[in-house]
C-alpha positions in Angstrom: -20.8 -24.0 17.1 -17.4 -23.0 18.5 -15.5 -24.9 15.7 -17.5 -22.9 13.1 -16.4 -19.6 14.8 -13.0 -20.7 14.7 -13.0 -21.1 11.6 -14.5 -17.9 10.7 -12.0 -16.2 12.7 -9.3 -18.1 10.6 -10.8 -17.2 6.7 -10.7 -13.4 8.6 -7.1 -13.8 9.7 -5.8 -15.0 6.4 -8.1 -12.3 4.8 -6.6 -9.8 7.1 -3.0 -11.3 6.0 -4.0 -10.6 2.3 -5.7 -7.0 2.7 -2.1 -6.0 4.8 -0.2 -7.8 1.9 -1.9 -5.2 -0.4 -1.7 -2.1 1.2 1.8 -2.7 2.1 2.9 -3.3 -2.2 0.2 -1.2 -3.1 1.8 1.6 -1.0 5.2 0.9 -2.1 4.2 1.1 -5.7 2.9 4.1 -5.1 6.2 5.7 -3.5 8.6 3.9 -6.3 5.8 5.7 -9.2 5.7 9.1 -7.5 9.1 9.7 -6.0 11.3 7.5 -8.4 9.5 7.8 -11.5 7.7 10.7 -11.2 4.5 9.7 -12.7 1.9 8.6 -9.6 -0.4 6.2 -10.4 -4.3 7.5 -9.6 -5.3 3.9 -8.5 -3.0 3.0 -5.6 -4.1 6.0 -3.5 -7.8 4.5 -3.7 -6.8 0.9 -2.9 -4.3 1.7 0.0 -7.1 3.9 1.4 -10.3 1.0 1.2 -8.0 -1.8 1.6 -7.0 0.4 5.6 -10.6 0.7 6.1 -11.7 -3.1 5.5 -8.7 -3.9 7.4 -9.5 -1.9 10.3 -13.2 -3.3 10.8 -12.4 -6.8 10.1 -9.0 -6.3 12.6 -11.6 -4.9 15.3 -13.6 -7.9 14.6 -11.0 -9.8 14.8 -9.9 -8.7 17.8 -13.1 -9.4 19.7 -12.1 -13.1 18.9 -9.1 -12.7 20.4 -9.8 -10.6 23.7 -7.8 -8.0 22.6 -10.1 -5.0 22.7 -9.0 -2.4 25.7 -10.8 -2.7 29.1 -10.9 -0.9 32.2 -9.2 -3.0 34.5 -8.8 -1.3 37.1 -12.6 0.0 37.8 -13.8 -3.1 37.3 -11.3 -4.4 40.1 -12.7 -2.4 42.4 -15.8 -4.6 42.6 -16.3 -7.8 44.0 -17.6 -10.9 42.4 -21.0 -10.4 41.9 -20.4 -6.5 40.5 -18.3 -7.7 38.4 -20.2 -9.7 36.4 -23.0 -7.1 36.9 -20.6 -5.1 35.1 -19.7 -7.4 32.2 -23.6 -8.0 31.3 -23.7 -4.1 31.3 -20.9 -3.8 29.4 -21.8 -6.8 26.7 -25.6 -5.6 26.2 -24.4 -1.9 25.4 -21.9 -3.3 23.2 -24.1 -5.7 21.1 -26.8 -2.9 20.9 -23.9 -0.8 19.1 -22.9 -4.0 16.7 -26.6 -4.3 16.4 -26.8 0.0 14.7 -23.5 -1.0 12.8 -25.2 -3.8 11.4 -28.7 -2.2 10.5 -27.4 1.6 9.8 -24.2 -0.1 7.9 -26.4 -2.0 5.4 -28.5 1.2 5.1 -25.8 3.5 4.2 -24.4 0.4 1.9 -27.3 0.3 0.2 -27.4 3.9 -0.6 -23.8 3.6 -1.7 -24.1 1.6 -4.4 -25.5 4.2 -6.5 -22.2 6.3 -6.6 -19.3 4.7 -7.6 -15.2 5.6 -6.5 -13.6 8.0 -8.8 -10.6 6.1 -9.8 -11.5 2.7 -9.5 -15.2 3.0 -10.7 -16.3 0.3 -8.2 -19.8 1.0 -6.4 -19.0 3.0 -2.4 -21.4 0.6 -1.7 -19.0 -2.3 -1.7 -16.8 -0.4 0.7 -19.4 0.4 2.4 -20.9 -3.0 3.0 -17.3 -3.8 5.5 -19.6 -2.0 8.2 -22.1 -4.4 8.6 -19.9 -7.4 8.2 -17.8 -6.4 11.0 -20.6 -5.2 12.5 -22.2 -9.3 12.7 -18.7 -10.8 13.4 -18.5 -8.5 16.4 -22.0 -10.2 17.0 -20.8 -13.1 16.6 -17.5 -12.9 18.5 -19.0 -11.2 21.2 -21.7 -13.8 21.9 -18.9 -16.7 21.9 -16.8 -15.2 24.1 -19.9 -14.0 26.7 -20.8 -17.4 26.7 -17.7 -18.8 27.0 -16.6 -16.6 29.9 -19.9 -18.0 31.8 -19.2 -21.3 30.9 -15.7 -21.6 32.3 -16.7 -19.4 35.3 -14.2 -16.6 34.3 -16.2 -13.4 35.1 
């Protein structure tokens, strides 16, 4: 099971590559057109803006895999052993309960979306949409390894 969620983690990494590949060209294009040329392309502002918001889900998501997410240290040090850990199972149920409303409310409002479409690109909101409860599962899914993992190895 661990092998498969490292290799999820690895198609969202090179994803993540890709999406930063495009916002980076697809802002420059956008400065060169405006500044240089003086005729702004309508589309670029619409890509560099969805391409930022898939990239910051699937980089929190991401993240998760990675440990990288901000903690607070130094309350938790205050406890011993046992409160620690009391903590952490706190702390991982409240946090799966949220993945669990990004993944139910996200599909929801994606659903909804796909009725209206972008006003440049003509591509369903929906679509965009839809990033929220993606993330929201991989979250699940990150967040379960590395819960279990942590109990396994005896780190809490």
């Amino acid at each position: 099971m661990m092998k498969w969620i490292g290799y999820l983690n690895s198609v969202i990494k090179h994803f993540l590559n890709l999406l930063m590949a495009v916002l980076v060209t697809v802002v420059f294009l956008q400065v060169i057109f405006r500044f240089v040329l003086g005729s702004p392309l309508a589309w670029t502002e619409e890509v560099a803006r969805y391409s930022l918001i898939w990239l910051t889900f699937l980089g929190a998501a991401y993240a998760m895999s990675l440990k990288a997410h901000i903690g607070m240290e130094f309350f938790v040090n205050l406890f011993r052993t046992p409160g620690k850990k009391a903590l952490y199972i706190i702390a991982s149920i409240a946090s799966l309960m949220f993945f669990l409303l990004m993944v139910v409310e996200g599909y929801n409002l994606a659903m909804q979306g796909m009725a209206q479409s972008s006003p440049v690109l003509r591509i369903p909101m929906g679509m965009i949409y839809m990033i929220i409860p993606v993330s929201g599962a991989v979250l699940i899914i990150n967040m379960a390894a590395q819960f279990t993992q942590d109990f396994k190895d005896g780190g809490v």
